[in-house]
C-alpha positions as CSV (number, residue, x, y, z in Angstrom):
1,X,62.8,162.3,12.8
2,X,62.3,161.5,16.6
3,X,63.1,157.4,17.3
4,X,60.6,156.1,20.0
5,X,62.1,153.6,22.4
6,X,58.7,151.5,23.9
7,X,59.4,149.4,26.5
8,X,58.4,145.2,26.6
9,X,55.7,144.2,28.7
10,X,53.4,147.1,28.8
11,X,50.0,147.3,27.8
12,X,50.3,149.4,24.7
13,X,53.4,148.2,23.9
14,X,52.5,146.7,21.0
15,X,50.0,148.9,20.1
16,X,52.5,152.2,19.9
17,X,55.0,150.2,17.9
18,X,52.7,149.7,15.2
19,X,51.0,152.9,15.5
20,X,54.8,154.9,15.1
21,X,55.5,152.1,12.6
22,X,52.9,152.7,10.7
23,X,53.6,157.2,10.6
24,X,57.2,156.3,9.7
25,X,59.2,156.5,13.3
26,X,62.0,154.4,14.1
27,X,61.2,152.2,16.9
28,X,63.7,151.1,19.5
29,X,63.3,148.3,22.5
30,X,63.5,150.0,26.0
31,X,65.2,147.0,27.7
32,X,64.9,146.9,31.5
33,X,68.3,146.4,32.9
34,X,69.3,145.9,36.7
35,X,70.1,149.0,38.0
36,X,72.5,149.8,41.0
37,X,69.3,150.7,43.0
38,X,67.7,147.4,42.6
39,X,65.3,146.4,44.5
40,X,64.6,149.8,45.4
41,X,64.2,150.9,41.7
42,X,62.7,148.0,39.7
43,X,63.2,147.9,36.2
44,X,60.2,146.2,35.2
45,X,59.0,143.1,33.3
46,X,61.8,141.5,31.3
47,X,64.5,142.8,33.1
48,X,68.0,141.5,32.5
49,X,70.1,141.2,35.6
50,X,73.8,139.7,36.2
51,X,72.6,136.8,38.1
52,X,71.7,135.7,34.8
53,X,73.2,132.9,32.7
54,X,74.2,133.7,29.4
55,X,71.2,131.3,28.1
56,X,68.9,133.1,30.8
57,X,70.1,136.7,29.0
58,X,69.4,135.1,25.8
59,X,65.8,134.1,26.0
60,X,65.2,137.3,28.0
61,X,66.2,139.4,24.6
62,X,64.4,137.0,23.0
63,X,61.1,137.2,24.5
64,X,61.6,141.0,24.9
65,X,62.3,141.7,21.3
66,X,59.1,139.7,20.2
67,X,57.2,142.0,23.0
68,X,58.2,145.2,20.6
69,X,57.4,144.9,16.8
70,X,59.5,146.3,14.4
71,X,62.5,146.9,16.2
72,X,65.3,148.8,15.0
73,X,67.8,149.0,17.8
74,X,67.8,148.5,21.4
75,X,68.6,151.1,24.7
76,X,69.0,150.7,28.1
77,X,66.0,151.3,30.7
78,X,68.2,152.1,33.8
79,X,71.1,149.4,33.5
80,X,73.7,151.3,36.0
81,X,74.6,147.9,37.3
82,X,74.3,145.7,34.0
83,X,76.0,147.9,31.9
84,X,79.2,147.7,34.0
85,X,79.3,143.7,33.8
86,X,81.6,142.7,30.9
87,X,80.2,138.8,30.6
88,X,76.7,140.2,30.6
89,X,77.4,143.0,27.9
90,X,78.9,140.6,25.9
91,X,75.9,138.1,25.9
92,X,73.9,141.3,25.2
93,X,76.0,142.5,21.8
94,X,76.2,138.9,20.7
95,X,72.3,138.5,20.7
96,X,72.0,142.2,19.0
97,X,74.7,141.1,16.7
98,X,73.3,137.9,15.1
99,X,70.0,139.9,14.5
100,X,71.3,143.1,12.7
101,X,70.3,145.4,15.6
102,X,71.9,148.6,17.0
103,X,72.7,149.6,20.4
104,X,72.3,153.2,21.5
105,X,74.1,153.4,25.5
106,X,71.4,155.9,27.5
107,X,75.1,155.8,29.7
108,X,73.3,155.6,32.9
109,X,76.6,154.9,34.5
110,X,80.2,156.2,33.2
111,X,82.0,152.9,33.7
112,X,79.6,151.5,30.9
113,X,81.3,148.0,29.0
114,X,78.8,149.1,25.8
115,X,81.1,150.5,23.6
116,X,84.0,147.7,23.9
117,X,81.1,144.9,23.8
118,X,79.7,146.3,20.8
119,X,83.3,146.9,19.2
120,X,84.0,143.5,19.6
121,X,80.7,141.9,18.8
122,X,80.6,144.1,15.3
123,X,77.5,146.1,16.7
124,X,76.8,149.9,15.7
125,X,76.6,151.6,19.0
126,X,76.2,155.3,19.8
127,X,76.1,156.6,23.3
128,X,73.9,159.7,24.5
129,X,75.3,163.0,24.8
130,X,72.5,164.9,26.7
131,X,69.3,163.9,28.9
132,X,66.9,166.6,28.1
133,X,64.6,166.2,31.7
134,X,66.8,164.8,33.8
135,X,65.9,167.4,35.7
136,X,62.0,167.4,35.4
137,X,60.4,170.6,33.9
138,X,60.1,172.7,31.2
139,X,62.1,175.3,31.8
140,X,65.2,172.8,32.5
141,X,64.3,171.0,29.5
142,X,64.2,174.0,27.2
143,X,67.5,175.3,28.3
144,X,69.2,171.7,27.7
145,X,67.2,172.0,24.1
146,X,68.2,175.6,23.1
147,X,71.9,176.5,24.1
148,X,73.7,173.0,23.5
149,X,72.8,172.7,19.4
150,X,73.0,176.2,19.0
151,X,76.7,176.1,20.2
152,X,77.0,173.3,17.9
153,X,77.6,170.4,20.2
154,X,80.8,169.1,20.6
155,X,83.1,171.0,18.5
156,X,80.0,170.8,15.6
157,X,79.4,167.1,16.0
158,X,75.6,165.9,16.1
159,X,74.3,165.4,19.6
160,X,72.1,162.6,20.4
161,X,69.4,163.6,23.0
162,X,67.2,161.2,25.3
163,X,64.3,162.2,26.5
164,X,60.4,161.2,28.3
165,X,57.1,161.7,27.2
166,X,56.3,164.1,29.3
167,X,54.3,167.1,28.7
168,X,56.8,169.3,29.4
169,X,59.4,167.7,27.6
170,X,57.4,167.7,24.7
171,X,56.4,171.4,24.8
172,X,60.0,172.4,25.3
173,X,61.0,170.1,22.2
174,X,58.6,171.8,20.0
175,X,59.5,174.8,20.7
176,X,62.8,174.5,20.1
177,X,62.8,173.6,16.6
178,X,62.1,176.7,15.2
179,X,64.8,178.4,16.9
180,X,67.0,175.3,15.4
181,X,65.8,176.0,12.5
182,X,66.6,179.6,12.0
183,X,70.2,178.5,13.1
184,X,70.4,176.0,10.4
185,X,70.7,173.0,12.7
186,X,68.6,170.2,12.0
187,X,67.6,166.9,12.7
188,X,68.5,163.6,11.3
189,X,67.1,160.6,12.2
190,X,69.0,157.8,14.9
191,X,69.7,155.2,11.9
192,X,71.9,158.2,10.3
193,X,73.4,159.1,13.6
194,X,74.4,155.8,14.5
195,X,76.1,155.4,11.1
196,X,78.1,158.5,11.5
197,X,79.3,157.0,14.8
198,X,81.4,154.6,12.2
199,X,81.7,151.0,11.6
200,X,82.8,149.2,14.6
């Protein structure tokens, strides 16, 4: 029960959606956020950046989320420096609010205004625990994969991964799962781990 996030604007966007849609994945929207780095890292198409009025965020989500059929919830794509603006965020959980979506926080900065946003806005939220390839490869990958469930996460909570469609990562993810298996630890899918996280 892997959730997909597929990111607005991209020539198979729409395409995958359906495609995962259609074999029974949950589907989130990647949303390109300003990071820090800007203009030396570009988030892409659709980006939302604090410049922004809130009727500028609005239509942004707007047009994004009609870019991605049959969204579930929405993540972050970089962010750093959105994430950490309080009027922005708000906009943000108010738009995911009125349409029944969840956030998941990729936390690609530790002074992140998610969480009180969503609490406030009545959003389900849940925040990553564990980047699988930050660092690139599959040996890293594996040993972020293996050890951390096995040891059963934070004192036995579930952990919620992120990774990339890499080919590494994707070897290293497949071949963990047996070994999580033998352990007993499985997986469950993002809509049941977002729920766990509580009612706002």
């Amino acid at each position: 029960p892997i959730a997909f996030a597929v990111l607005p604007h991209t020539p198979h966007a729409v395409e995958a959606a359906r495609l995962l849609h259609r074999a029974g994945k949950e589907i989130l929207l990647h949303l390109p956020m300003e990071p820090h780095s800007y203009p030396g890292n570009d988030p892409g198409p659709g980006a939302l950046f604090v410049r922004m009025n809130a009727g500028e965020i609005r239509k942004r989500i707007e047009a994004n989320l009609a870019a991605v059929p049959h969204v579930a919830g929405v993540n972050n794509h970089m962010g750093s420096r959105f994430m950490e603006d309080q009027a922005a965020v708000t906009v943000l959980m108010q738009e995911l609010a009125a349409r029944g979506l969840f956030f998941v926080d990729s936390l690609t900065t530790d002074r992140s205004r998610g969480r009180s946003a969503a609490v406030r806005a009545g959003v389900r939220y849940a925040a990553r625990t564990l980047f699988i390839d930050h660092t690139p490869g599959y040996a890293a990958a594996r040993e972020v994969l293996v050890p951390q469930p096995l040891r059963g996460g934070e004192q036995g909570k579930p952990l919620l991964m992120i990774g990339h469609p890499r080919p590494d990562t994707l070897r290293a993810l497949a071949d963990a799962q047996p070994l999580w298996r033998e352990e007993g630890v499985r997986m469950i899918p993002l809509s049941v781990f977002v729920a766990l996280q509580g009612a706002p």
